[in-house]
SEFIZA-3560 file (N, C-alpha, C; in Angstrom, 3 decimals):
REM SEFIZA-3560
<numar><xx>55.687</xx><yy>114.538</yy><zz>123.659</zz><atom>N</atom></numar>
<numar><xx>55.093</xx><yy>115.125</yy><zz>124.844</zz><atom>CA</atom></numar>
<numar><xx>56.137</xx><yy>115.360</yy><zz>125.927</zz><atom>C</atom></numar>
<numar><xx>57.070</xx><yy>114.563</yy><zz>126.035</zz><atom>N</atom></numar>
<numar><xx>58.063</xx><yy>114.566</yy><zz>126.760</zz><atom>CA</atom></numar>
<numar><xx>58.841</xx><yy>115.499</yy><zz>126.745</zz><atom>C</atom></numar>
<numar><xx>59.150</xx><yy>116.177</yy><zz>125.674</zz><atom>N</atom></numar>
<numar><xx>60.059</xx><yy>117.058</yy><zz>125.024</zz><atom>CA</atom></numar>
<numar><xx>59.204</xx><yy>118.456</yy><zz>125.336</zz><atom>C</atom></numar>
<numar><xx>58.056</xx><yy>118.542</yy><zz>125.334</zz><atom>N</atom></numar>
<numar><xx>57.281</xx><yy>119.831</yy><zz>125.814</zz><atom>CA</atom></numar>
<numar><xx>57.520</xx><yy>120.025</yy><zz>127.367</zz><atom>C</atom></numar>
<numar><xx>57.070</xx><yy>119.284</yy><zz>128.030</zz><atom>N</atom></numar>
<numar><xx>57.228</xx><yy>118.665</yy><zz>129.493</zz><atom>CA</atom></numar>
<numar><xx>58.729</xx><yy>119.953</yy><zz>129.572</zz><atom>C</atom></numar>
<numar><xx>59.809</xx><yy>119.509</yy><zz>129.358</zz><atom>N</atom></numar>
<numar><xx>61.228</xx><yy>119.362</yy><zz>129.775</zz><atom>CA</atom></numar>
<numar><xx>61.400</xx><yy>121.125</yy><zz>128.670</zz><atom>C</atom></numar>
<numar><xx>60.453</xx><yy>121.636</yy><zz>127.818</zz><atom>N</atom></numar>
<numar><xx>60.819</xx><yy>122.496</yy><zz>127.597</zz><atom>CA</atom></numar>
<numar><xx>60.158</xx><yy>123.673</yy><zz>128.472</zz><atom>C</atom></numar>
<numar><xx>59.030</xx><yy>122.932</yy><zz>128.610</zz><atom>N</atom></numar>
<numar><xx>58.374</xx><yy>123.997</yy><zz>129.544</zz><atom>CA</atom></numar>
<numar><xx>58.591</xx><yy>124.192</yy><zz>131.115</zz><atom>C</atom></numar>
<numar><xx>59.801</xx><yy>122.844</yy><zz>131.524</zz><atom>N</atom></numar>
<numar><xx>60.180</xx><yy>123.239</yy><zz>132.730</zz><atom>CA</atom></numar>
<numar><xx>61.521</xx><yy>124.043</yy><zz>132.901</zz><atom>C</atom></numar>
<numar><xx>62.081</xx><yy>123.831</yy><zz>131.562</zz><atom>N</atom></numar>
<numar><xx>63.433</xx><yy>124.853</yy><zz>131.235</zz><atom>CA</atom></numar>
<numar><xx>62.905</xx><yy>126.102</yy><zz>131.399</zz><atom>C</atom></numar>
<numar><xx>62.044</xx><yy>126.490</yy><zz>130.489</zz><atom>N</atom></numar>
<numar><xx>61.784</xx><yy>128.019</yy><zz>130.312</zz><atom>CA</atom></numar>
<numar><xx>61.013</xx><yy>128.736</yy><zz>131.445</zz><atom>C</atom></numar>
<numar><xx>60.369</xx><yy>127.467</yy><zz>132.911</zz><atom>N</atom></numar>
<numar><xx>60.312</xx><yy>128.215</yy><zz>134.022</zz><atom>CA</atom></numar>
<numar><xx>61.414</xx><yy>128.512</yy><zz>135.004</zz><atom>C</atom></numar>
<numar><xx>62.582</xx><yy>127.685</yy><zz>134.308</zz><atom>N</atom></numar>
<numar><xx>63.568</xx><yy>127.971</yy><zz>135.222</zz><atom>CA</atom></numar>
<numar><xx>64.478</xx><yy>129.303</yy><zz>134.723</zz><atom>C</atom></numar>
<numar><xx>64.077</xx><yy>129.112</yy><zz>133.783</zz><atom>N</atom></numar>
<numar><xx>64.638</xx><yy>130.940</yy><zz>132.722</zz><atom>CA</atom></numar>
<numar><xx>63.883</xx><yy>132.030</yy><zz>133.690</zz><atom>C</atom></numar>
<numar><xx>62.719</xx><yy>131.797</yy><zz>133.730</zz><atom>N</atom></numar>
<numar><xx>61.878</xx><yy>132.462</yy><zz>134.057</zz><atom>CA</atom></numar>
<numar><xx>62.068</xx><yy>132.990</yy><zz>135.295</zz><atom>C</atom></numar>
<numar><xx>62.146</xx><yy>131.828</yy><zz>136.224</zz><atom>N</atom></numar>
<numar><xx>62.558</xx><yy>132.037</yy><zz>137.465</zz><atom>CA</atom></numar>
<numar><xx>64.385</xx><yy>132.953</yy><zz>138.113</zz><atom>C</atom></numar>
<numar><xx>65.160</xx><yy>132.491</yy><zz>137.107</zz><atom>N</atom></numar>
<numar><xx>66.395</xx><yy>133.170</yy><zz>136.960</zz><atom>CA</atom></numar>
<numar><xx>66.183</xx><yy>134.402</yy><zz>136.527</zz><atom>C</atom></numar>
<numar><xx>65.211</xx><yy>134.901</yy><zz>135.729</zz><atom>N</atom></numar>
<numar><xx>65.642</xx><yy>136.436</yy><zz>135.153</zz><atom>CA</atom></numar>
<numar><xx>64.338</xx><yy>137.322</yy><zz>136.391</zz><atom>C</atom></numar>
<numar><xx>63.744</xx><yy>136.353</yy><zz>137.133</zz><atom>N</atom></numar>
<numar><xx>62.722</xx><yy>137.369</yy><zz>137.874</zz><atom>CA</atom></numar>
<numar><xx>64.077</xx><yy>137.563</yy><zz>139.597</zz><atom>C</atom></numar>
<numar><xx>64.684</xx><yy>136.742</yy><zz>139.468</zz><atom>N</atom></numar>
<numar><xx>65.722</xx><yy>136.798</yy><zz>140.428</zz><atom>CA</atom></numar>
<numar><xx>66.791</xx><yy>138.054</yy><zz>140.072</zz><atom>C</atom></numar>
<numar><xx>67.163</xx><yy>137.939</yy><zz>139.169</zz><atom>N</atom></numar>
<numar><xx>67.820</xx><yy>138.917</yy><zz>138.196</zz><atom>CA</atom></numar>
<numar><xx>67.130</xx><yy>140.412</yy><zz>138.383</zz><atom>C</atom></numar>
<numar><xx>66.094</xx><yy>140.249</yy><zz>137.793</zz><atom>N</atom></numar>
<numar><xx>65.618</xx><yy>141.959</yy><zz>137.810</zz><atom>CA</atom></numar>
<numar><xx>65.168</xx><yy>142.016</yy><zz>139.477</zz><atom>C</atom></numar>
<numar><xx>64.864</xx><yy>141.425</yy><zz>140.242</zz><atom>N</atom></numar>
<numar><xx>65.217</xx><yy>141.665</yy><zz>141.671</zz><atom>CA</atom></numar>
<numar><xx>66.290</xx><yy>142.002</yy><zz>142.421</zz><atom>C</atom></numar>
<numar><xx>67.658</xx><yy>141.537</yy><zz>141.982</zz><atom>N</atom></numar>
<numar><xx>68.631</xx><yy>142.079</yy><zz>142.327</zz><atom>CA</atom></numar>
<numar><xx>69.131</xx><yy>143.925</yy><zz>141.515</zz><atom>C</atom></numar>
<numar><xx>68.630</xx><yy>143.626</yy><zz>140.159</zz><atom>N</atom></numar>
<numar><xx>69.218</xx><yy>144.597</yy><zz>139.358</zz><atom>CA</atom></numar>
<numar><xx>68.202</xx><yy>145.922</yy><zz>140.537</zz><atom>C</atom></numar>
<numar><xx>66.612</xx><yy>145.117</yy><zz>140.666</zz><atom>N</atom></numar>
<numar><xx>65.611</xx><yy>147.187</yy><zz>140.956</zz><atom>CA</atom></numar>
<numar><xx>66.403</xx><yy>146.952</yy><zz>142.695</zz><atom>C</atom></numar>
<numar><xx>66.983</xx><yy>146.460</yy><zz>143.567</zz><atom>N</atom></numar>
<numar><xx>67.737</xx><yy>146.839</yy><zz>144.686</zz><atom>CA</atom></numar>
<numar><xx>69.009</xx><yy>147.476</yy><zz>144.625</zz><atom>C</atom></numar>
<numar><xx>69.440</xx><yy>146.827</yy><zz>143.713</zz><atom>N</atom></numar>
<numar><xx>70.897</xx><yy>147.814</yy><zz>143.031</zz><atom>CA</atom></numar>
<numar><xx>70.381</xx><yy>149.392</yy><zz>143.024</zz><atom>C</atom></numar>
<numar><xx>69.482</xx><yy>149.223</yy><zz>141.906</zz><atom>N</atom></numar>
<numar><xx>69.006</xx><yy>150.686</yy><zz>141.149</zz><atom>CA</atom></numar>
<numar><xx>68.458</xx><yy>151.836</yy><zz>142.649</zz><atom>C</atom></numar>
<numar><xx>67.693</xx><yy>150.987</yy><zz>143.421</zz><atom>N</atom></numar>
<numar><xx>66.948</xx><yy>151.703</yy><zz>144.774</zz><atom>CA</atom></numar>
<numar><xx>68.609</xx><yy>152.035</yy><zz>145.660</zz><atom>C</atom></numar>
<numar><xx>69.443</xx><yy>151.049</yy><zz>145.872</zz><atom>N</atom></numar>
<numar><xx>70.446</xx><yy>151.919</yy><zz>146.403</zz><atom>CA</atom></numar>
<numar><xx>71.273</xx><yy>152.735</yy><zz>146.155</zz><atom>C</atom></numar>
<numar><xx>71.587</xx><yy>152.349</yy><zz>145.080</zz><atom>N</atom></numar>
<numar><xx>72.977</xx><yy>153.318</yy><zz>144.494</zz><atom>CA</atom></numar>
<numar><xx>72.077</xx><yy>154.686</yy><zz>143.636</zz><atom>C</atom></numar>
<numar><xx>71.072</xx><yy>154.489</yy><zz>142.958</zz><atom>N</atom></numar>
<numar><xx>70.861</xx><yy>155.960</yy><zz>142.252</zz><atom>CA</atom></numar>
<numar><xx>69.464</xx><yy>156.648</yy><zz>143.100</zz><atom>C</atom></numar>
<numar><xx>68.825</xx><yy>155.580</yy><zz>144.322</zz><atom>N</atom></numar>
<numar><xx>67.670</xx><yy>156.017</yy><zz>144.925</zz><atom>CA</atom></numar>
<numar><xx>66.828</xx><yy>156.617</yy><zz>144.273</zz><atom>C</atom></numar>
<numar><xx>66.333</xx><yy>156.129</yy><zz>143.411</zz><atom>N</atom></numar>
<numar><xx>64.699</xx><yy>156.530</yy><zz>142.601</zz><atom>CA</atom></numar>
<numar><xx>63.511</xx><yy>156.037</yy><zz>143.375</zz><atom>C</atom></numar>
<numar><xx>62.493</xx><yy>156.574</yy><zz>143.042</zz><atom>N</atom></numar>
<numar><xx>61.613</xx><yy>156.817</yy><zz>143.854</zz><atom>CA</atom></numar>
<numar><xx>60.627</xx><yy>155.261</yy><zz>143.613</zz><atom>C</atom></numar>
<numar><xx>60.206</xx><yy>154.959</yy><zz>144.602</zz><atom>N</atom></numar>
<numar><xx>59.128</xx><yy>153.184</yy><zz>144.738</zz><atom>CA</atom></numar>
<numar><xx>58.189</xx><yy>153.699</yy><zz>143.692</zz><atom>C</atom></numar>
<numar><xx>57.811</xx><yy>154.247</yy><zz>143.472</zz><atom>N</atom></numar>
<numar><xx>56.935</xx><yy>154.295</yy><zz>142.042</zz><atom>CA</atom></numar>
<numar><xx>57.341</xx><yy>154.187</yy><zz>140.409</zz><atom>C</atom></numar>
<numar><xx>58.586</xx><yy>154.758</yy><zz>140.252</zz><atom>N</atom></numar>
<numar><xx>59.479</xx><yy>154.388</yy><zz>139.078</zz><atom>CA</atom></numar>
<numar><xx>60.115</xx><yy>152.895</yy><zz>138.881</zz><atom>C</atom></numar>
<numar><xx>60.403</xx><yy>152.632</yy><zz>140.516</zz><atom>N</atom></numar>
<numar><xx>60.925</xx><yy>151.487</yy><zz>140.261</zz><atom>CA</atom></numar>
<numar><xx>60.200</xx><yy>150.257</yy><zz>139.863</zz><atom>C</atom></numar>
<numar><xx>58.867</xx><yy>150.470</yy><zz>140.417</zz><atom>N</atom></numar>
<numar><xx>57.505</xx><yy>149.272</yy><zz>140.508</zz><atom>CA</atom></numar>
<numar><xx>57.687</xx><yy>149.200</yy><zz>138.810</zz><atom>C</atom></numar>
<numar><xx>57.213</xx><yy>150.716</yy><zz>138.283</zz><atom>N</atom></numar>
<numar><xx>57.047</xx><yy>150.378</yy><zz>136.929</zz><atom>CA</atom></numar>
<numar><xx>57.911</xx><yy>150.083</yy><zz>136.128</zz><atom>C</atom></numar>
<numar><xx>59.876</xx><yy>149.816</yy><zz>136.925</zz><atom>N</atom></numar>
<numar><xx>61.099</xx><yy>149.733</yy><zz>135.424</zz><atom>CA</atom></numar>
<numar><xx>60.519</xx><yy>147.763</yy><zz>135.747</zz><atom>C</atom></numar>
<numar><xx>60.362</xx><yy>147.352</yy><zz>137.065</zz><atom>N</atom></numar>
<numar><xx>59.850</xx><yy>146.168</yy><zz>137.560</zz><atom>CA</atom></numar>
<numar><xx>58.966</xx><yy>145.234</yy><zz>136.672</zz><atom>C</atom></numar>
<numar><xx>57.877</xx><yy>145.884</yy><zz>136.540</zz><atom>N</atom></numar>
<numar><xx>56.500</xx><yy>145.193</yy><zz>135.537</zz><atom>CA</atom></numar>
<numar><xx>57.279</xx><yy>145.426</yy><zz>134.580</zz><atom>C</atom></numar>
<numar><xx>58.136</xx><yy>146.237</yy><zz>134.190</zz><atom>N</atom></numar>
<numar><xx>57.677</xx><yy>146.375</yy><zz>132.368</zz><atom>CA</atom></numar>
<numar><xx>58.802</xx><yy>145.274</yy><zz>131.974</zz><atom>C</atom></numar>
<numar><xx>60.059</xx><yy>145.067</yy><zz>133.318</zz><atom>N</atom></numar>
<numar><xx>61.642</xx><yy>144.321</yy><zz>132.684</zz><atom>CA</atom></numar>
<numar><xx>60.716</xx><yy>142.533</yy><zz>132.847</zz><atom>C</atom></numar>
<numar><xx>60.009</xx><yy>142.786</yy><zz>133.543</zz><atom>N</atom></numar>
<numar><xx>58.856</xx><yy>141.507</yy><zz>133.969</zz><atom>CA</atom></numar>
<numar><xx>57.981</xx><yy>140.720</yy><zz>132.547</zz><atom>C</atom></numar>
<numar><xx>57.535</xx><yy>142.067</yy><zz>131.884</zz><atom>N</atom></numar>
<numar><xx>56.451</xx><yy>141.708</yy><zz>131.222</zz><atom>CA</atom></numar>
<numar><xx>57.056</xx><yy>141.554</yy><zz>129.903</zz><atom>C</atom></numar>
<numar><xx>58.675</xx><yy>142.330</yy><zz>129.687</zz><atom>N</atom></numar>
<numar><xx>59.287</xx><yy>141.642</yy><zz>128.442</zz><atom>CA</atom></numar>
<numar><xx>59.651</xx><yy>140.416</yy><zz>128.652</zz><atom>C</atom></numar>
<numar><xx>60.213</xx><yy>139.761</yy><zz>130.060</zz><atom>N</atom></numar>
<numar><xx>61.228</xx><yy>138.846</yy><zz>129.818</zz><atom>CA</atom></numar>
<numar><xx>59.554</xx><yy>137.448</yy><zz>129.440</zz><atom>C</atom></numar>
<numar><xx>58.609</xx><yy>137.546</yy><zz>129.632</zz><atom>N</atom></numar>
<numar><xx>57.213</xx><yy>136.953</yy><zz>130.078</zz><atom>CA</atom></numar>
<numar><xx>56.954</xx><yy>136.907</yy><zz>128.567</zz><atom>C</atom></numar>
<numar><xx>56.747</xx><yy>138.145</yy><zz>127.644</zz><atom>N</atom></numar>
<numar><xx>56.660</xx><yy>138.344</yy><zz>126.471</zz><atom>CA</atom></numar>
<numar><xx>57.958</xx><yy>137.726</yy><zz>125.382</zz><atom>C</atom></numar>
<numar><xx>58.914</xx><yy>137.481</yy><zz>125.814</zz><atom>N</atom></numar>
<numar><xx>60.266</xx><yy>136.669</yy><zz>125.255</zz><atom>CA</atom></numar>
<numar><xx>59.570</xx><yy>135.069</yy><zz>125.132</zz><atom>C</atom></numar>
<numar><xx>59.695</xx><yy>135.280</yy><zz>126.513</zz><atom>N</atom></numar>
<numar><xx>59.637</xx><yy>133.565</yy><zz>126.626</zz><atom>CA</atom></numar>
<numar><xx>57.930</xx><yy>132.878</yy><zz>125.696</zz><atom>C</atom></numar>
<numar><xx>57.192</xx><yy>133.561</yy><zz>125.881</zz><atom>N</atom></numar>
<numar><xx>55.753</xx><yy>133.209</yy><zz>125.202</zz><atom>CA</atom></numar>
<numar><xx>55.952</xx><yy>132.704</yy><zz>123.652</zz><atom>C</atom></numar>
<numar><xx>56.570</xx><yy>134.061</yy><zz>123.382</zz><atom>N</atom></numar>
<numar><xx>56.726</xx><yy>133.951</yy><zz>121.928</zz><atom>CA</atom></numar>
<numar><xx>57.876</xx><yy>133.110</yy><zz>121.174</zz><atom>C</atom></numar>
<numar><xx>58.781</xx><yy>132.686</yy><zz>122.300</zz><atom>N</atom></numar>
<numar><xx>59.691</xx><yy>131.837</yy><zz>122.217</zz><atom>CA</atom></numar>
<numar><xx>58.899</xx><yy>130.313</yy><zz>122.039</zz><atom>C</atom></numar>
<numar><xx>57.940</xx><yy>130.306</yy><zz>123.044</zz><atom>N</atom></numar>
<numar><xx>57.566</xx><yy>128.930</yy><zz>123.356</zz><atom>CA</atom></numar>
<numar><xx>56.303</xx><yy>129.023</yy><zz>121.728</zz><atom>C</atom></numar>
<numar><xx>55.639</xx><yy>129.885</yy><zz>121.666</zz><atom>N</atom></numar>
<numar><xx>54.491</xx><yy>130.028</yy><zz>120.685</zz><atom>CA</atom></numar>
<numar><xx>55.383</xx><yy>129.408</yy><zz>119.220</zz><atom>C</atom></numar>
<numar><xx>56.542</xx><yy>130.064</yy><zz>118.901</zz><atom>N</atom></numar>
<numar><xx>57.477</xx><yy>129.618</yy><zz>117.620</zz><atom>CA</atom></numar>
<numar><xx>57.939</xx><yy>127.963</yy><zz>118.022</zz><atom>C</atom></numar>
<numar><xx>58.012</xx><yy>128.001</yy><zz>119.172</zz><atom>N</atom></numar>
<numar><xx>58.514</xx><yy>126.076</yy><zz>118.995</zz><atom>CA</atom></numar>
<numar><xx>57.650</xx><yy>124.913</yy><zz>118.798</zz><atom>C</atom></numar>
<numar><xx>56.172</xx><yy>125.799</yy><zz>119.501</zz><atom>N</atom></numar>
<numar><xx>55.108</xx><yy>124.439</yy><zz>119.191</zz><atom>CA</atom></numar>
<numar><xx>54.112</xx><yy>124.858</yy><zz>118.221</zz><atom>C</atom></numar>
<numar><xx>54.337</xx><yy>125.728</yy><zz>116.940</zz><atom>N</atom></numar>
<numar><xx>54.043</xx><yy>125.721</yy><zz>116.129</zz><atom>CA</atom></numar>
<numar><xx>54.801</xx><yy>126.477</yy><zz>114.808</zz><atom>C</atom></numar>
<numar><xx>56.173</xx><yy>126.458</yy><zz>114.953</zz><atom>N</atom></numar>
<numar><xx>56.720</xx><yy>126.629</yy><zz>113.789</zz><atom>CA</atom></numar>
<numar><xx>57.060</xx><yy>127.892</yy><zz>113.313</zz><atom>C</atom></numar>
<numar><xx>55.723</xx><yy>128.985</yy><zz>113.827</zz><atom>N</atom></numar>
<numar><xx>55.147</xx><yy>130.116</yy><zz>113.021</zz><atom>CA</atom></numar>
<numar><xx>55.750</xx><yy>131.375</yy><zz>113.626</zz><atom>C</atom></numar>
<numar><xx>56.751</xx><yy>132.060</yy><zz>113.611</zz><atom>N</atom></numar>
<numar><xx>57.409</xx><yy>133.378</yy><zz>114.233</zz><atom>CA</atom></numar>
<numar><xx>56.157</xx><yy>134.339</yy><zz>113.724</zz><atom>C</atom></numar>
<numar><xx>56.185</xx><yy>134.967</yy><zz>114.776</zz><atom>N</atom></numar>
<numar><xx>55.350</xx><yy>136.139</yy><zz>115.190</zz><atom>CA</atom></numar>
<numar><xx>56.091</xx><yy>137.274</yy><zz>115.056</zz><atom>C</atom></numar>
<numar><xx>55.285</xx><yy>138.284</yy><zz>114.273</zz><atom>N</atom></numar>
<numar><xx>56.429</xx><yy>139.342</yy><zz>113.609</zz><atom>CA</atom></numar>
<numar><xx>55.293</xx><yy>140.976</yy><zz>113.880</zz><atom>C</atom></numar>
<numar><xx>55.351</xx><yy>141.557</yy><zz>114.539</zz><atom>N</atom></numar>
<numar><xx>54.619</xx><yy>142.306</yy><zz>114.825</zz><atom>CA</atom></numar>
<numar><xx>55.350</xx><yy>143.807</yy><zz>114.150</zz><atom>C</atom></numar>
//
């Protein structure tokens, strides 16, 4: 149980590092190539909803063994 605990506070700190990450990367992207707040919202959710979709299926294969193969 302990070992879940300490994995699941790792992978919010992943979590928390790569939502910091694609925050710096869509301010980069808004200054230097100025795309429009609607493109950016959506490069936002989607770099969001892979790194969210990584980590799930990361955590889904450790506490049960079973890789997910779509």
């Amino acid at each position: 149980m302990a070992n879940q605990n300490i994995m699941v506070n790792n992978l919010s700190i992943v979590r928390n590092i790569a939502y910091k990450r694609i925050k710096d990367m869509s301010k980069d992207v808004k200054e230097i190539v100025q795309v429009e707040d609607d493109l950016l919202k959506r490069i936002d959710i989607n770099m969001k909803n892979a790194i969210n979709k990584i980590i799930n299926d990361y955590k889904c294969e450790r506490l049960t063994g079973v890789v997910k193969i779509k």
